[in-house]
C-alpha positions as CSV (number, residue, x, y, z in Angstrom):
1,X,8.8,6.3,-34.5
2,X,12.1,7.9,-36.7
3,X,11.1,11.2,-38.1
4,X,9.6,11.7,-41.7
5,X,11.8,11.6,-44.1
6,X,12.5,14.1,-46.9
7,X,11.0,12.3,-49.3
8,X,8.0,11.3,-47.4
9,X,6.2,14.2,-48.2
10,X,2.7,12.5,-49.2
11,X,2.5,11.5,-45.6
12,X,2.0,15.3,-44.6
13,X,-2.3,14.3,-44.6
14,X,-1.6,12.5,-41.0
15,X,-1.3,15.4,-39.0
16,X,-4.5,16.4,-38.8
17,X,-5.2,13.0,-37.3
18,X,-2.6,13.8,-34.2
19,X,-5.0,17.1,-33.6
20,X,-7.8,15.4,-33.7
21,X,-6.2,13.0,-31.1
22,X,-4.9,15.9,-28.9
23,X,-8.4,17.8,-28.8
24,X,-10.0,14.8,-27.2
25,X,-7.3,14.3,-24.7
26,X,-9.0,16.8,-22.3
27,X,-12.5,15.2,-22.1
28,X,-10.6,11.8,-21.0
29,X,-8.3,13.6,-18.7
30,X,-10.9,15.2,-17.0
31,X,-12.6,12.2,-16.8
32,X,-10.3,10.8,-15.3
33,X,-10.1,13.5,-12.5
34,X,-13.9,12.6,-11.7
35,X,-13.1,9.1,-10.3
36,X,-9.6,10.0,-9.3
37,X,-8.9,8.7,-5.6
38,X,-8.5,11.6,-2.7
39,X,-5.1,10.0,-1.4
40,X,-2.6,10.2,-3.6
41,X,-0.4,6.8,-3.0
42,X,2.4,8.0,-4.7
43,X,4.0,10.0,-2.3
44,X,7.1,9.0,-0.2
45,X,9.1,10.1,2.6
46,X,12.8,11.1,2.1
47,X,15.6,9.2,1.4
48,X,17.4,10.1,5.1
49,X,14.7,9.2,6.5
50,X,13.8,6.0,4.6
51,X,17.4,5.3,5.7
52,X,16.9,6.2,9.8
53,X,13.6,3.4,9.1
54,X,16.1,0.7,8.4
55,X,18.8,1.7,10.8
56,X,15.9,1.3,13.4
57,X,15.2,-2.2,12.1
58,X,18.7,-3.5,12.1
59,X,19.3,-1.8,15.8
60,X,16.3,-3.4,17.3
61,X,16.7,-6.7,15.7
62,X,20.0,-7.9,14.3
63,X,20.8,-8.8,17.9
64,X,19.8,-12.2,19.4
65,X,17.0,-11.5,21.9
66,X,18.9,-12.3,24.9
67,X,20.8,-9.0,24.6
68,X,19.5,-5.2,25.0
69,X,19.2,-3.5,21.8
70,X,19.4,0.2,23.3
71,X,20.0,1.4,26.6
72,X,17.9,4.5,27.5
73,X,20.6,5.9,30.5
74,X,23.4,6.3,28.0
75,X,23.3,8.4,24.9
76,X,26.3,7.0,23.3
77,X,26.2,3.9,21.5
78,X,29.8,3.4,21.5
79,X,30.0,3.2,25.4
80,X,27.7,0.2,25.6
81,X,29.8,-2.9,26.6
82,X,29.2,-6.4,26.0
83,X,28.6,-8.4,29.4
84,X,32.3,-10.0,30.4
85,X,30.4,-13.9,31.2
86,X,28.6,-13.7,27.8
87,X,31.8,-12.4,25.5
88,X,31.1,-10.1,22.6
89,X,27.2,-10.2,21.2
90,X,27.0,-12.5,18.6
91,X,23.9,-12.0,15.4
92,X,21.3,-14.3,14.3
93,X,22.2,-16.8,11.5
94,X,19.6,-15.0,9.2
95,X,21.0,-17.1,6.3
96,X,20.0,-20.4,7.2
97,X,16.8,-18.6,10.0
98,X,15.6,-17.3,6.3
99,X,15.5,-20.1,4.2
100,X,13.3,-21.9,7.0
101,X,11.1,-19.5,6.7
102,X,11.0,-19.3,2.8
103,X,10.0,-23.2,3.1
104,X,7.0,-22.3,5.1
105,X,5.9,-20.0,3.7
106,X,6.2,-21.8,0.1
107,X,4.7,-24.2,1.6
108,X,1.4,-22.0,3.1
109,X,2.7,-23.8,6.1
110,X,2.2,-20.5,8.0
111,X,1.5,-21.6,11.4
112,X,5.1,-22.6,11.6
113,X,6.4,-19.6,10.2
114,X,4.3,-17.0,12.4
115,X,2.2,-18.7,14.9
116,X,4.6,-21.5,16.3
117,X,8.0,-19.8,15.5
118,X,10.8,-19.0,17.8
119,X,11.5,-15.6,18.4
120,X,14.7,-15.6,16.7
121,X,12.5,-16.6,13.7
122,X,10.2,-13.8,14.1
123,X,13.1,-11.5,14.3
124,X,14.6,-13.2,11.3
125,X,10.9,-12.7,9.2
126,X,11.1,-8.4,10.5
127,X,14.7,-7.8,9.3
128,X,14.4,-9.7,6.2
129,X,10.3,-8.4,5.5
130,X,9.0,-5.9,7.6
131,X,11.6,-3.5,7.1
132,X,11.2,-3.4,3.1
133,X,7.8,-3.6,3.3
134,X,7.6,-0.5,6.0
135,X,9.8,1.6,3.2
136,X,6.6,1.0,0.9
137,X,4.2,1.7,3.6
138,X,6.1,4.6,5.3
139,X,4.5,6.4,1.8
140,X,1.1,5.5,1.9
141,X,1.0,6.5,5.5
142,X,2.0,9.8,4.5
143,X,-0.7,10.4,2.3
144,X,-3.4,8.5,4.2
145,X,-2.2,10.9,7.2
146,X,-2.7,13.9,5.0
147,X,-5.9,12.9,4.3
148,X,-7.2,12.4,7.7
149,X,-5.7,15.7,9.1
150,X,-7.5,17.4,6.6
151,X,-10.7,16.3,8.4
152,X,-9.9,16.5,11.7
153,X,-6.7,18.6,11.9
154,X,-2.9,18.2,11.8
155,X,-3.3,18.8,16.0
156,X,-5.8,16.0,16.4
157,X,-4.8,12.5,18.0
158,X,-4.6,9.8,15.8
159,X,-5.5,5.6,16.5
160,X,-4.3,2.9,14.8
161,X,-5.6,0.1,14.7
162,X,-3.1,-2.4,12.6
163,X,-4.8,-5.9,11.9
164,X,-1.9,-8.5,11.0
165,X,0.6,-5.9,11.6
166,X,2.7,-8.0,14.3
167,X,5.6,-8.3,12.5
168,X,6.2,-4.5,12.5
169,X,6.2,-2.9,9.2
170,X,3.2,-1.0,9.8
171,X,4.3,0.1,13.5
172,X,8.2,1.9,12.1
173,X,5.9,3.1,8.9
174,X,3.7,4.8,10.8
175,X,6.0,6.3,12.9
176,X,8.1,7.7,10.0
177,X,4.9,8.9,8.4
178,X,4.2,10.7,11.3
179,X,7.9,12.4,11.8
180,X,7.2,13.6,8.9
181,X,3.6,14.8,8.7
182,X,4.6,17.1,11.7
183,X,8.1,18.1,9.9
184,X,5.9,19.6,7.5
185,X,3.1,20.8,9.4
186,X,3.9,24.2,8.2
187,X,4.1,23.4,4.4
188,X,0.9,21.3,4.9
189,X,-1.3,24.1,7.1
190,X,-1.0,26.0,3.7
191,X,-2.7,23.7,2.1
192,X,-5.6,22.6,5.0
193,X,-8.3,25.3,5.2
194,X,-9.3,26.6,8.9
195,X,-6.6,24.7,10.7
196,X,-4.6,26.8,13.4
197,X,-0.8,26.4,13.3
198,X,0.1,28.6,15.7
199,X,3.4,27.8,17.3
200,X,1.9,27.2,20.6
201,X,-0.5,24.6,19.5
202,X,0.9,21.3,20.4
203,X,1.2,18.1,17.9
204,X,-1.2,15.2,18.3
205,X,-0.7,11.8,19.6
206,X,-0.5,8.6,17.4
207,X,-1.4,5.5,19.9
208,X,-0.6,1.9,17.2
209,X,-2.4,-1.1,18.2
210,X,-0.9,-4.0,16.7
211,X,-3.4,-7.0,16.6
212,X,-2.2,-10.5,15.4
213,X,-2.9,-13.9,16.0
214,X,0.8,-14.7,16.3
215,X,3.3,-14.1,19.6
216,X,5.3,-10.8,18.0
217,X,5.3,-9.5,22.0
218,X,9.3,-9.4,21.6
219,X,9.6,-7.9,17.8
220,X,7.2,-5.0,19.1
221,X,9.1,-4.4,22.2
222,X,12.4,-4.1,20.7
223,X,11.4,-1.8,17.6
224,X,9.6,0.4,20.2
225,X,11.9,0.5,22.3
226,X,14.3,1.4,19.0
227,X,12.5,3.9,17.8
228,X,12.0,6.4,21.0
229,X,16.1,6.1,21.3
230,X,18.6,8.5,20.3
231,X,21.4,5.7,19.8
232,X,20.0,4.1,17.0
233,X,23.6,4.6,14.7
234,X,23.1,6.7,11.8
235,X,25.3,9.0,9.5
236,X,26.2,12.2,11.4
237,X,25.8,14.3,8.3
238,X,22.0,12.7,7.8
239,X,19.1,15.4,7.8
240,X,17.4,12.9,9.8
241,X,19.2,11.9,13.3
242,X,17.8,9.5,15.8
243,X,15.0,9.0,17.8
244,X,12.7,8.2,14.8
245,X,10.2,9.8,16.9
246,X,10.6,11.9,19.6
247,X,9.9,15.8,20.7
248,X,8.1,17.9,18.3
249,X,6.3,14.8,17.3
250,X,3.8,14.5,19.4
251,X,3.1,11.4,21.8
252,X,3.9,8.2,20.4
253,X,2.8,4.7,21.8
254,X,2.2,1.1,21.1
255,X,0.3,-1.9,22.2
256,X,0.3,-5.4,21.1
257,X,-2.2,-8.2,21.5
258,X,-2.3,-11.8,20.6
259,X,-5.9,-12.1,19.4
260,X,-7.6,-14.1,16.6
261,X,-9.5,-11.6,14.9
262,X,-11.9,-14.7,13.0
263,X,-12.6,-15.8,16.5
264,X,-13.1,-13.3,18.9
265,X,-16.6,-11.6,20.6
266,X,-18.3,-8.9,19.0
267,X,-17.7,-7.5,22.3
268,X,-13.8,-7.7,22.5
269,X,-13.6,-6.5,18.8
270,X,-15.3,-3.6,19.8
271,X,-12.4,-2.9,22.4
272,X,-9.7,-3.6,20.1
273,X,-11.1,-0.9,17.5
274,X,-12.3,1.9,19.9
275,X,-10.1,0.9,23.1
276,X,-12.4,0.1,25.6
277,X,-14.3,3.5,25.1
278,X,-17.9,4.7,23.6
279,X,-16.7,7.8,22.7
280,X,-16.0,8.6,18.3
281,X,-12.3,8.4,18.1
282,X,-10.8,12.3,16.9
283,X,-9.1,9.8,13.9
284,X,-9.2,6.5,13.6
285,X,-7.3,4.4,10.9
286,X,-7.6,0.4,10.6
287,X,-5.4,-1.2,8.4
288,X,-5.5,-4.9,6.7
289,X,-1.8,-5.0,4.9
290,X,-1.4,-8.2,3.0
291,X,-3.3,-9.6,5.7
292,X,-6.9,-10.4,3.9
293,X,-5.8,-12.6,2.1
294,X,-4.6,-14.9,4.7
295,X,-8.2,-14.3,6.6
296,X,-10.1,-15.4,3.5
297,X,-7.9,-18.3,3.2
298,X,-8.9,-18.9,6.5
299,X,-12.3,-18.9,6.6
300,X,-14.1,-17.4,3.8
301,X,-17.5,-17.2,6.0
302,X,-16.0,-15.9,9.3
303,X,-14.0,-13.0,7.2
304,X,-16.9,-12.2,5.5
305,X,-18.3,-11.8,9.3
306,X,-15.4,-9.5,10.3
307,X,-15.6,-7.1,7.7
308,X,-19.3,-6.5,8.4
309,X,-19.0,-6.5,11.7
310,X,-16.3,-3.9,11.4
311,X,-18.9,-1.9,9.2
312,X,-21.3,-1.6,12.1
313,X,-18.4,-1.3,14.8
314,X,-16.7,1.7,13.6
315,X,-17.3,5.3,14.0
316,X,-18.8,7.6,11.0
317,X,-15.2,9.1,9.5
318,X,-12.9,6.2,10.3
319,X,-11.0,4.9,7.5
320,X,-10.0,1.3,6.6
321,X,-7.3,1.0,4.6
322,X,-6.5,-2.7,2.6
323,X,-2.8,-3.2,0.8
324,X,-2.8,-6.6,-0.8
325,X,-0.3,-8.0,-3.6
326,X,-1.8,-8.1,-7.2
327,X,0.0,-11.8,-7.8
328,X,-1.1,-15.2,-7.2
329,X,-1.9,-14.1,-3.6
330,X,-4.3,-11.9,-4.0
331,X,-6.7,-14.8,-5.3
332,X,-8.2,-18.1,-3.5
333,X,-9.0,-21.0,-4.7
334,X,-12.4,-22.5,-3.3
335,X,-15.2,-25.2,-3.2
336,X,-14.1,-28.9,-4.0
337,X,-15.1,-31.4,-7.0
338,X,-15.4,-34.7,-7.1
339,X,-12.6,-37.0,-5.0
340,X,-12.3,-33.7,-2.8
341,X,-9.9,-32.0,-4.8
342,X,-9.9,-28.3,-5.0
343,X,-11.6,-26.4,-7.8
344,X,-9.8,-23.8,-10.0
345,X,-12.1,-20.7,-8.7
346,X,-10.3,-18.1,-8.3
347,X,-11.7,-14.9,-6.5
348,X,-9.7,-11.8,-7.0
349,X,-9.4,-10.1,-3.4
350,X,-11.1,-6.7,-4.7
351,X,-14.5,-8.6,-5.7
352,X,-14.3,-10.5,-2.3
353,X,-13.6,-6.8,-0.6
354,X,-16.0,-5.1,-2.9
355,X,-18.9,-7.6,-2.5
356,X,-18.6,-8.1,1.0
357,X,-18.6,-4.3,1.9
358,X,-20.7,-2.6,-1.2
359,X,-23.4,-5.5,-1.7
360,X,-23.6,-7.7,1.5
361,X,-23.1,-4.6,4.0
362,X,-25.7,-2.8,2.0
363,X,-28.1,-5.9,2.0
């Protein structure tokens, strides 16, 4: 709004109204504070970093899978040599390997764009996906980390239990989230009451389980392998130099198995959550990232099952942490009419999540 003119002088009553206004800001803002959220999801990690995450994703994967992405016996990446019967490496046709999978997936055809896909077409979805979507993540990490070190310290090891997350957007993510929790262990010890930070205390260990119905065996390799190497190629003058994670970052490991989450024994999920052992997790973080939706579209009934049975599964403490798009994915259409055809019900993922966990869980 322009400013009052000169002549506008019988306008002067309104300011008392803008007072008014500004004395009941406080009572809403401090409303607000009372259901404000713990984690604060708008943090992020820095740019050089953000930038190392994507050089990891182009080292690992660009390259067709029949060829090596990093060598651990050399640390110079301009001394690796091509082999002289297969000529110089050649690089996926992500072009063409992309617009396959765009049909797919437009097509919710998504069996033929993750379960029965090539490898080259896996590695195709990480580069094109996964490494966008682990810039996003790589901050919500961060914060969710921050939250749980606050519990059980900044020292304390840390499992991650990624449902969906074979593609490998969560796995780099947390990895980065972690470089830099432990970057700024000192800065963040000033904020955590009672926890030591004494220099000979030694970091924690972050063990990612990635869990997916899909074979993403090969992705997961090669990004692991990628992101414990020191000749992933980045700017010399970056504040950020290779491995992503390495020493002074505590221990770092990953495991991937093909298992149908909808389908699988009450027994075996048990495993995948807690690893085989009885004992509370120090930490334990399971994360569903724009992965529900696809479970619901599944089978309404037997995700509904899962998430209860995950209730009764997991340890007091643990957190479980759902990112899902607010678009047309994040709803489902369900039940059928007359001459079988698909009702327009649509069921907004946070009542499905809400209901099942608040009201069902609760009986």
């Amino acid at each position: 709004m322009p400013p009052p003119r000169q002549g506008d002088r019988k306008k002067a009553p309104a300011k008392p109204k803008l007072q008014r206004a500004q004395q009941k800001q406080p009572s809403r803002k401090a409303d607000q504070d009372d259901h404000s959220s713990p984690i604060n999801l708008s943090t992020s990690i820095p740019l050089s970093l953000q930038q190392l995450l994507l050089d990891v994703f182009k080292t690992a994967l660009l390259a067709p899978s029949s060829r090596t992405p990093v060598q651990s016996t050399d640390s110079s990446p301009t001394n690796q040599q091509p082999h002289p019967d297969r000529g110089p490496p050649a690089q996926l046709d992500t072009k063409s390997l992309i617009q396959t999978i765009k049909a797919h997936l437009y097509q919710r055809d998504f069996d033929s764009a993750f379960t029965d896909a090539d490898e080259a077409l896996l590695h195709v979805y990480a580069l094109r996906w996964s490494a966008a979507r682990a810039l996003g993540y790589a901050g919500i990490f961060k914060a969710v980390f921050k939250y749980i070190c606050e519990a059980n310290g900044v020292n304390s090891n840390t499992r991650v239990v990624s449902i969906g997350g074979g593609a490998g957007a969560e796995i780099v993510a947390l990895a980065a989230a972690w470089r830099d929790l432990h970057e700024n262990v000192e800065q963040l010890g000033e904020r955590l009451a009672g926890v030591s930070l004494e220099k000979n205390d030694t970091p924690g260990s972050l063990a990612v389980a990635a869990v997916d119905v899909a074979d993403w065996s090969s992705v997961i390799e090669r990004l692991e392998k990628t992101i414990v190497s020191s000749q992933v190629p980045t700017s010399k003058s970056s504040r950020h130099q290779p491995p992503l994670v390495g020493d002074g970052s505590g221990e770092f490991s990953v495991s991937f198995s093909r298992t149908d989450v909808l389908g699988i024994a009450e027994s075996d999920l048990r495993d995948v959550f807690l690893d085989g052992s009885t004992d509370a997790q120090p930490a334990l973080l399971v994360t569903l990232m724009f992965t529900l939706n696809e479970l619901f579209s599944t089978s309404m009934a037997k995700a509904t099952g899962l998430l209860l049975r995950m209730t009764e599964i997991l340890p007091p403490g643990a957190v479980l942490l759902v990112v899902d798009s607010p678009g047309s994915y994040s709803t489902l259409k369900l039940g059928k009419g007359k001459d079988d055809v698909a009702q327009e019900r649509n069921y907004p993922m946070k009542f499905l999540l809400d209901h099942t966990l608040l009201s069902v869980a609760e009986g």
